[in-house]
C-alpha positions as CSV (number, residue, x, y, z in Angstrom):
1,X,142.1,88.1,85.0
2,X,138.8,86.8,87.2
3,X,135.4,88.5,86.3
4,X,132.3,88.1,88.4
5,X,129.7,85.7,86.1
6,X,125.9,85.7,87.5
7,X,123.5,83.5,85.9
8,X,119.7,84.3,86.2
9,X,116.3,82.8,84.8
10,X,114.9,85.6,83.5
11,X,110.8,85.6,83.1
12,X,110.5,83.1,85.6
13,X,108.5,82.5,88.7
14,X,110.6,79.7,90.0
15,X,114.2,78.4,89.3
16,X,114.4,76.3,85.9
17,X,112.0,78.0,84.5
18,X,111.9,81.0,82.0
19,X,115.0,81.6,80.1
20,X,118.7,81.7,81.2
21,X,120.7,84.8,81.2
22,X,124.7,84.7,81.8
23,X,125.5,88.7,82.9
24,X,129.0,90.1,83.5
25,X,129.7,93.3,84.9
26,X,132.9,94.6,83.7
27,X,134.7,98.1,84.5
28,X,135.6,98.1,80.4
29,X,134.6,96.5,77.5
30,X,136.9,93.3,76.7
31,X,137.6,92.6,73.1
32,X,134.3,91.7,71.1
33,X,136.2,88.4,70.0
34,X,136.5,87.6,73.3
35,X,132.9,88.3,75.0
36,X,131.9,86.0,71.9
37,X,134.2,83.6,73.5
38,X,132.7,83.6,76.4
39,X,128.9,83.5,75.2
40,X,130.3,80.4,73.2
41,X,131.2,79.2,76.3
42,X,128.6,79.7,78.6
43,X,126.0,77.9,75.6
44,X,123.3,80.2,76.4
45,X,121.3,82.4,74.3
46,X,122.5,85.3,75.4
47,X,125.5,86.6,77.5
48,X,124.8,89.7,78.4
49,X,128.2,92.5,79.2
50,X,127.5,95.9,80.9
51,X,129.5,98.8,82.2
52,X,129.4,101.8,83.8
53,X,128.2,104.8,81.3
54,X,127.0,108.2,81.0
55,X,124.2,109.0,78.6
56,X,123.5,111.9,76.6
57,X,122.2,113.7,79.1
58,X,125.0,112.8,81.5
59,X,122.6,110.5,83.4
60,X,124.5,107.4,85.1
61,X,123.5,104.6,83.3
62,X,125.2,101.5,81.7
63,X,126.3,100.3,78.2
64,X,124.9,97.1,77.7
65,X,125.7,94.4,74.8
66,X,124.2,90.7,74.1
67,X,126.1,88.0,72.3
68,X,124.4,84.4,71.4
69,X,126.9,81.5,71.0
70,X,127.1,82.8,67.5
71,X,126.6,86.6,67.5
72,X,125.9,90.0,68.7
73,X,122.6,90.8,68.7
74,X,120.7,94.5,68.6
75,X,118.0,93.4,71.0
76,X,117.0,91.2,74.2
77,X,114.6,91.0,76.5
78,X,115.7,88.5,79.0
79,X,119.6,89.3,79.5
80,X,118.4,92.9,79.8
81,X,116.3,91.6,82.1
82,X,118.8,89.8,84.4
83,X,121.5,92.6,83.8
84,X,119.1,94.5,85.7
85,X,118.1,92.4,88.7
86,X,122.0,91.6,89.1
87,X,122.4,95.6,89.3
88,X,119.4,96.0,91.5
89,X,119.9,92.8,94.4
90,X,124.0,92.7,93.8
91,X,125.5,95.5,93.1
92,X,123.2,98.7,93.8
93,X,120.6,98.2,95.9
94,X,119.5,101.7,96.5
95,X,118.5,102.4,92.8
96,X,114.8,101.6,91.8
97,X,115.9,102.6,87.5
98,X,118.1,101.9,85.3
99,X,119.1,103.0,82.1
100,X,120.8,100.9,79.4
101,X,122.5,102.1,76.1
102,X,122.6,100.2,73.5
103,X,122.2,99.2,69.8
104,X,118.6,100.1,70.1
105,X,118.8,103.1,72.2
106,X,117.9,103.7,75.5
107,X,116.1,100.9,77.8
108,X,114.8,101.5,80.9
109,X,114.3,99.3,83.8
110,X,112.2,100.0,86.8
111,X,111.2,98.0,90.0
112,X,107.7,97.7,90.7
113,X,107.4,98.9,94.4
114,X,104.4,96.2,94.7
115,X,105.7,93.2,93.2
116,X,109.2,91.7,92.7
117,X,108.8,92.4,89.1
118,X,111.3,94.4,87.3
119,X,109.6,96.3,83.9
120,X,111.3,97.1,80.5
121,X,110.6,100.1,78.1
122,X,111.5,98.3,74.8
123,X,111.0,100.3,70.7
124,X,108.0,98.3,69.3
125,X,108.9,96.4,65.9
126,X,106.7,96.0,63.2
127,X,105.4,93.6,61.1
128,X,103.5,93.6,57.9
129,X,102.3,91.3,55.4
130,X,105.3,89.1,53.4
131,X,105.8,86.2,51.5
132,X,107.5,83.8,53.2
133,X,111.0,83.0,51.7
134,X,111.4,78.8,50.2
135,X,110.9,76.7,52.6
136,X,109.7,78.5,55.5
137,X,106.4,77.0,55.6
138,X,107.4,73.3,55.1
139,X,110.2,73.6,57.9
140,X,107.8,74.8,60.8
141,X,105.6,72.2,59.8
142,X,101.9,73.9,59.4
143,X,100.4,76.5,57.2
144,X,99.1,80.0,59.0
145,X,96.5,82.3,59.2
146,X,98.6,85.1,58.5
147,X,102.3,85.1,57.6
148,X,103.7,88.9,58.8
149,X,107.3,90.0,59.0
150,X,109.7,92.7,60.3
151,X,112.8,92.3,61.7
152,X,111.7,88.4,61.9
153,X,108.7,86.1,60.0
154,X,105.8,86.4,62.1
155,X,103.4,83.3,61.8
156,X,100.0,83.6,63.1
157,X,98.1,80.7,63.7
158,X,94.3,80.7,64.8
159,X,94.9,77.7,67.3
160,X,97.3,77.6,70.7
161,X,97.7,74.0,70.6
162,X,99.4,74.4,66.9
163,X,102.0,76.7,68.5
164,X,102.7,74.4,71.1
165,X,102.6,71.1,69.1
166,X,105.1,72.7,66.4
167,X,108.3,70.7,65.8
168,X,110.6,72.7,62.9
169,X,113.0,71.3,61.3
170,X,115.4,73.2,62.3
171,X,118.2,72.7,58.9
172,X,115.4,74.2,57.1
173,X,115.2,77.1,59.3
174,X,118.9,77.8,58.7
175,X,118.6,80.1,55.8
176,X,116.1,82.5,56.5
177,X,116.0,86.0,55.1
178,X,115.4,87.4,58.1
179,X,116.6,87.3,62.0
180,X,114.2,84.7,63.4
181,X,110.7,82.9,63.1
182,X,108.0,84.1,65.8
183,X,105.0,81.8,65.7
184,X,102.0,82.9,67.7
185,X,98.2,82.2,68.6
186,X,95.4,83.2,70.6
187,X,95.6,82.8,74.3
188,X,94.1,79.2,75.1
189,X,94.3,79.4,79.1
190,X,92.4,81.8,81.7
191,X,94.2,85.5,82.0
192,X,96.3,84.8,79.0
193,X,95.7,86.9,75.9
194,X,98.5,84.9,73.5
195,X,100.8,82.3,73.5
196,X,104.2,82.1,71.2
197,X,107.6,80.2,70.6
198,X,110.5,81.5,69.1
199,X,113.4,79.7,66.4
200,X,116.7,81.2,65.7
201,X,119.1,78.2,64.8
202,X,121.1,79.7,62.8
203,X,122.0,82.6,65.5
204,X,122.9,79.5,67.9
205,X,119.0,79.8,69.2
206,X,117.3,76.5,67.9
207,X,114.5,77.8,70.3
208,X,114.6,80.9,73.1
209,X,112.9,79.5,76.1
210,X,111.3,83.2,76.6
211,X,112.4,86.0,74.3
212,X,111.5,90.1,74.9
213,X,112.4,91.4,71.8
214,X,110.1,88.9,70.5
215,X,107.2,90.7,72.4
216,X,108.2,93.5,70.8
217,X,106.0,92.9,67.8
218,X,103.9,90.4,69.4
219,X,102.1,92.9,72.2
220,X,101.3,95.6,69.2
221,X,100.1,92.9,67.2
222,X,97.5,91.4,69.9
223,X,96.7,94.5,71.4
224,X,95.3,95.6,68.2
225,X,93.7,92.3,67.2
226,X,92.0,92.0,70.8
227,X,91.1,95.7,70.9
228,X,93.0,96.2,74.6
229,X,96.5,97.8,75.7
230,X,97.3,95.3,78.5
231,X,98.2,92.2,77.2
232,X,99.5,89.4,79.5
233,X,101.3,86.7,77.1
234,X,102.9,83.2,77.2
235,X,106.2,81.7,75.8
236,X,105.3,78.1,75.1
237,X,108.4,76.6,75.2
238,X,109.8,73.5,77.5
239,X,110.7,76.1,80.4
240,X,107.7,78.7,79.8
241,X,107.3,82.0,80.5
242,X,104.9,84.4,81.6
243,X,105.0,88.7,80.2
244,X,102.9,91.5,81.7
245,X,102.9,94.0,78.7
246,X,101.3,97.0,77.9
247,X,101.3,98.5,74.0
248,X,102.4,101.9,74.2
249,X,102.6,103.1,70.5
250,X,105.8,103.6,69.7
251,X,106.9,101.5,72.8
252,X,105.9,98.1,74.5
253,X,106.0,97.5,78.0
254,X,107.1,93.8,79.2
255,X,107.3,93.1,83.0
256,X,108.2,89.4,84.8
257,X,110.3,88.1,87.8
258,X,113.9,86.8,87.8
259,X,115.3,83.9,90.0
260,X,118.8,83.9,90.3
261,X,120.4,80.4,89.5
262,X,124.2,80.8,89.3
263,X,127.3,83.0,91.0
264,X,130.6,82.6,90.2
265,X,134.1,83.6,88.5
266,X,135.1,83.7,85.2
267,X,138.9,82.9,84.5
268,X,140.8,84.5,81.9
């Protein structure tokens, strides 16, 4: 069996930037042992699988799942985010939306007739305050403002250059209560409102170059701290990447740009 494999930086205004998405289309699901195979394989944070579905409403859409080297996940940003542009430039050019179901619902992807950025609707996640669980604080490696949690810790800190000077140890990140560790600050460059970084090693994520889902908590967060609904936001990791968002209540807006890296054939 061949399968078509596309690799994309996702978030990113240039090649090597952003973070990397492996997508393959596929006319039916293969075995979930194997697409974990294959997001094994391919290292990545996320592999991203879609086909060819109906929604509810009998609207043509696509199923959509996302596998780390380690596991499934509920929720991503950026392989939704290159699923899309591979539908949109590769394989149907005449659409201009697309609708994904997954774990979370439906997300919706729509190209922005004025820019080449595609735009996600994504279910905002909150947070609230928590105490941390042992070890949490010592293994990121400086004390917050504000220590917040939802699906993931949330660690506020009132400096940028603490976010982006932060080395975890990452063994003592590896047996969290909870999904992941966002860290996040005040904006500390002109147009941009907040930066972040994201640690997941124990999903097989020691750190997501740029993550969405992340952003999910982070834009509701900011925009009620900085009293505005438009929130442009920076993922401070080695590759960076830039998010347009927009806090809409119960859901968060995150646009950006995709470069396409990689096209080729999987082998099975």
């Amino acid at each position: 069996m061949q399968l078509p494999l596309y690799q994309v930086d996702a978030f990113a205004d240039a090649v090597f930037k952003g973070n990397p998405a492996a997508v393959m289309p596929l006319d039916t699901w293969l075995s979930d042992a194997v697409m974990q195979a294959i997001a094994a394989e391919n290292n990545l944070a996320e592999t991203a699988f879609f086909v060819p579905q109906k929604g509810g409403l009998g609207e043509d859409g696509y199923g959509l799942r996302w596998f780390t080297p380690e596991v499934e996940v509920d929720l991503c940003g950026h392989a939704t985010l290159a699923s899309a542009w591979v539908i949109f430039h590769r394989l149907d050019r005449a659409r201009s939306r697309i609708d994904f179901f997954t774990k979370s619902g439906t997300l919706t992807v729509t190209q922005d007739g004025e820019s080449d950025r595609l735009s996600l609707d994504f279910p905002m996640r909150a947070v609230s305050p928590a105490q941390p669980c042992e070890g949490l604080i010592e293994a990121i490696g400086a004390q917050p403002t504000e220590i917040l949690a939802g699906h993931s810790y949330f660690l506020v800190y009132d400096n940028a250059n603490i976010v982006r000077n932060l080395r975890p140890n990452m063994n003592g990140l590896m047996d969290l209560d909870k999904f992941a560790v966002i860290v996040t600050a005040p904006g500390d460059r002109p147009g941009i409102d907040c930066v972040s970084r994201f640690f997941a090693p124990a999903k097989g994520i020691p750190e997501d170059p740029v993550t969405g889902s992340a952003h999910c908590s982070i834009v509701p967060y900011w925009a009620k701290r900085l009293g505005k609904r438009d929130i442009t936001a920076y993922q401070a990791s080695a590759r960076g990447g830039t998010l347009y968002c927009r806090d809409e209540g119960a859901r968060v807006r995150m646009a950006g740009t995709c470069k396409p890296y990689l096209e080729g054939t999987v082998t099975l």
